[in-house]
C-alpha positions in Angstrom: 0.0 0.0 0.0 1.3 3.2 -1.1 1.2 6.2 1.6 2.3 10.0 1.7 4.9 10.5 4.3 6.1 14.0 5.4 10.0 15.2 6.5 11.9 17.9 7.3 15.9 17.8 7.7 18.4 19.6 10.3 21.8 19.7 9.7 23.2 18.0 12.9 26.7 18.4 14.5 27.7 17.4 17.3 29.7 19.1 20.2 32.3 16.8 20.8 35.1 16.8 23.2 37.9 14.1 22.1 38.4 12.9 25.9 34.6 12.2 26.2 33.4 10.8 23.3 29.3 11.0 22.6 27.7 8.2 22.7 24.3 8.7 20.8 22.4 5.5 21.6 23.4 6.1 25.4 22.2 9.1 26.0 19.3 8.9 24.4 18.3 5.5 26.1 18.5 7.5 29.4 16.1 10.0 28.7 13.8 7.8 28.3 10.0 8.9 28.8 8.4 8.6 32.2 5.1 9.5 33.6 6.9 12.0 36.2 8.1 14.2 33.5 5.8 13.6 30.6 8.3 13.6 28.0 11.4 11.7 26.7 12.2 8.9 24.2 10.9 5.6 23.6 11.8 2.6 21.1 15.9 3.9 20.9 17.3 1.8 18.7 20.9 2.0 17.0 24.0 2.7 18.0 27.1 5.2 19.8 26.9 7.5 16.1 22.9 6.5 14.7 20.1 6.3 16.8 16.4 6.1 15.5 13.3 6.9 18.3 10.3 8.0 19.2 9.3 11.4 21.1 6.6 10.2 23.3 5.2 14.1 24.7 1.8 14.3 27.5 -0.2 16.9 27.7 -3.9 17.6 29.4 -6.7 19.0 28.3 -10.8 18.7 29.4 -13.9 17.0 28.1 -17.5 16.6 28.7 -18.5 13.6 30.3 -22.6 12.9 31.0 -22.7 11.8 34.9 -26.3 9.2 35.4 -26.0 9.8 38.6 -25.9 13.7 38.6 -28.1 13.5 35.3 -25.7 16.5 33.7 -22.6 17.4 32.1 -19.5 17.2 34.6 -15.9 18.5 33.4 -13.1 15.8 33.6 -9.5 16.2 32.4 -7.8 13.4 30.4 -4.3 13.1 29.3 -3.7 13.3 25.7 -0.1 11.8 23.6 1.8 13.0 21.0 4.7 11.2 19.1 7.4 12.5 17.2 9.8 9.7 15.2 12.7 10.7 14.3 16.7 9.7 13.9 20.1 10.8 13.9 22.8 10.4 11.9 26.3 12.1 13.6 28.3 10.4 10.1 26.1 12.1 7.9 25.6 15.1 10.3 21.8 14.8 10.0 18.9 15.1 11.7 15.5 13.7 10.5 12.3 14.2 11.8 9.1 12.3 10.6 6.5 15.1 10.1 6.9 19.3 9.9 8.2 22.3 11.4 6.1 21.7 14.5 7.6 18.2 15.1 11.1 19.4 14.5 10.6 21.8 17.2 9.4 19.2 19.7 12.4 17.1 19.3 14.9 20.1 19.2 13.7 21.0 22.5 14.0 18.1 24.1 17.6 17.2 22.7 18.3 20.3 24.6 17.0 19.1 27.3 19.4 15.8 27.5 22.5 15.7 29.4 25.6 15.3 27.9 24.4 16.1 24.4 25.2 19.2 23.0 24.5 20.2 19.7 24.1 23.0 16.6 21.4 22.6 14.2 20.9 24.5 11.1 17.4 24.2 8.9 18.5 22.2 5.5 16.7 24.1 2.3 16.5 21.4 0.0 17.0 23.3 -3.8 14.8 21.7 -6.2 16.8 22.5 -9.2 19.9 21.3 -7.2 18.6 18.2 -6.4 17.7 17.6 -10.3 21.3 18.0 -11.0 22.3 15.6 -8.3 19.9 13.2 -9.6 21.6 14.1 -13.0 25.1 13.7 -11.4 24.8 10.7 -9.7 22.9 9.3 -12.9 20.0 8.2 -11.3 17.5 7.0 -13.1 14.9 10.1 -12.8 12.6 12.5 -14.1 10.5 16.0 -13.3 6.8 14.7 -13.0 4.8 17.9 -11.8 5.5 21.9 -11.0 3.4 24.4 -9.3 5.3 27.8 -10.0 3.7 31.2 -8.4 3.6 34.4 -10.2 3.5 32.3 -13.5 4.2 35.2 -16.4 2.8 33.8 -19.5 3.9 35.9 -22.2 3.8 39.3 -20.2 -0.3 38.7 -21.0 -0.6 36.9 -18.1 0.3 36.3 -14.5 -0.7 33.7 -11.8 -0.2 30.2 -10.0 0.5 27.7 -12.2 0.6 23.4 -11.7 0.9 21.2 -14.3 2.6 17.8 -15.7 5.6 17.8 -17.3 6.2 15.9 -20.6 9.7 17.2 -21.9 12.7 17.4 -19.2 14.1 20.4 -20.8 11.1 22.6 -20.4 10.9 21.8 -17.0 14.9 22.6 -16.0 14.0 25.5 -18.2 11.3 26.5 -15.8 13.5 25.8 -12.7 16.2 27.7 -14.1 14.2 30.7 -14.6 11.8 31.1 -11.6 13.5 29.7 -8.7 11.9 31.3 -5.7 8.9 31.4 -7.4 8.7 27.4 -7.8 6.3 26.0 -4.8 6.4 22.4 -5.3 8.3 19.8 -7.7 7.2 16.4 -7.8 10.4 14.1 -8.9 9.7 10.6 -10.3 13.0 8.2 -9.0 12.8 4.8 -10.2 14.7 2.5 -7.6 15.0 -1.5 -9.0 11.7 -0.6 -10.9 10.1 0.8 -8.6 8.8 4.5 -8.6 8.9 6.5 -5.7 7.5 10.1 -5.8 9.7 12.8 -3.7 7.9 16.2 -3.4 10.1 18.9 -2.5 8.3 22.2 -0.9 10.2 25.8 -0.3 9.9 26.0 3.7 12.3 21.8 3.5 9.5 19.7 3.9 9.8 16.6 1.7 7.2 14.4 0.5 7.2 10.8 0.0 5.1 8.8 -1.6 6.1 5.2 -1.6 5.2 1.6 -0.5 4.8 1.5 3.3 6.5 -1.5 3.4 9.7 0.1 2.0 9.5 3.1 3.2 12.8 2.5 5.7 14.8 1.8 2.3 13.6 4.2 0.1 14.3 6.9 3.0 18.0 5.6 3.1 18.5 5.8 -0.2 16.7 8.9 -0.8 19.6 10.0 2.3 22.7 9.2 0.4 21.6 10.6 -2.5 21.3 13.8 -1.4 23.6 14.2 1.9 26.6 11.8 1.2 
């Protein structure tokens, strides 16, 4: 079953002092979540340099309940989850969250919050023209499916959003080339042992991708190497 799945990339480096090495997987393990505090990690897997987890995060809020006995409306507070998955890479210097900017800012605050673990993160634009020429580079085996552009000047008759399909490649680097900022989405077809995965890149670093769920895990890592190794 195919499925949309949202990200948004940090570039991650680590503060590391040479007589006390950091030990990703460590650290992480022992902020784990507990009831006390209401936040910290679950599910760390991986190792002293790549750790994958979950942000498990509690907050309160109130409903309406119906009491029989009082035959009205009574106000009861209930404690409501949030999760966050995400993973480090300190090799790759990269920090991936699963979701948007909201998510990213939940699990940036409570890295901060870990002992021992001191960091600098910088947002990671991703460059939709750039990324067609590392496609190009690299020689994957890739095309430009869709563009949206804003302020679309047709002709100096007309001006507006436009979205469509692309059917010739040159057109489309044509289009990137020229309008730049002005490009709102691209929708990139990579085909990866024959199979097509859709990558969706946005102007504020979300990325889209619409894959298999099943292989989602691969496709992410080799969407990764692509672009950051």
């Amino acid at each position: 079953m195919k499925r949309v799945k949202s990200l948004v990339y940090n570039k991650f480096v680590l503060d590391i002092n040479e007589h006390h090495p950091v030990d990703l997987f460590a650290l992480l393990s022992e902020a784990k979540y507990t009831d006390e505090n209401g936040m910290g990690f679950t599910r760390v897997t991986g190792d002293s340099t790549y750790v994958e987890a979950t942000l498990l995060k509690r907050s309160f809020t109130y409903i309406q309940e119906f009491d029989p006995i009082e035959s009205d409306l009574v106000r009861k507070q209930i404690a409501v989850f949030s999760s966050v998955n995400f993973s480090i890479n300190s090799m790759l210097r990269l920090l991936t969250v699963y979701g948007g900017q909201i998510q990213l800012n939940m699990v940036r605050t409570m890295l901060r919050n870990v002992q021992g673990l001191k960091y600098n993160a910088e947002p990671i634009l991703l460059n939709a023209r750039e990324f067609n020429e590392t496609l190009i580079d690299k020689k994957v085996n890739s095309s430009i499916r869709q563009l949206t552009i804003r302020r679309f000047n047709y002709e100096n008759g007309m001006i507006g959003r436009f979205s469509g399909e692309v059917v010739k490649q040159s057109t489309a680097r044509e289009l990137l080339e020229h309008y730049k900022s002005s490009v709102v989405k691209v929708v990139f077809g990579v085909l990866i042992e024959q199979e097509e995965l859709l990558v969706q890149i946005l102007p504020n670093g979300n990325v889209k991708l619409l894959c298999d769920e099943d292989d989602f895990e691969y496709y992410l890592d080799y969407l990764k190497q692509i672009i950051f190794s």
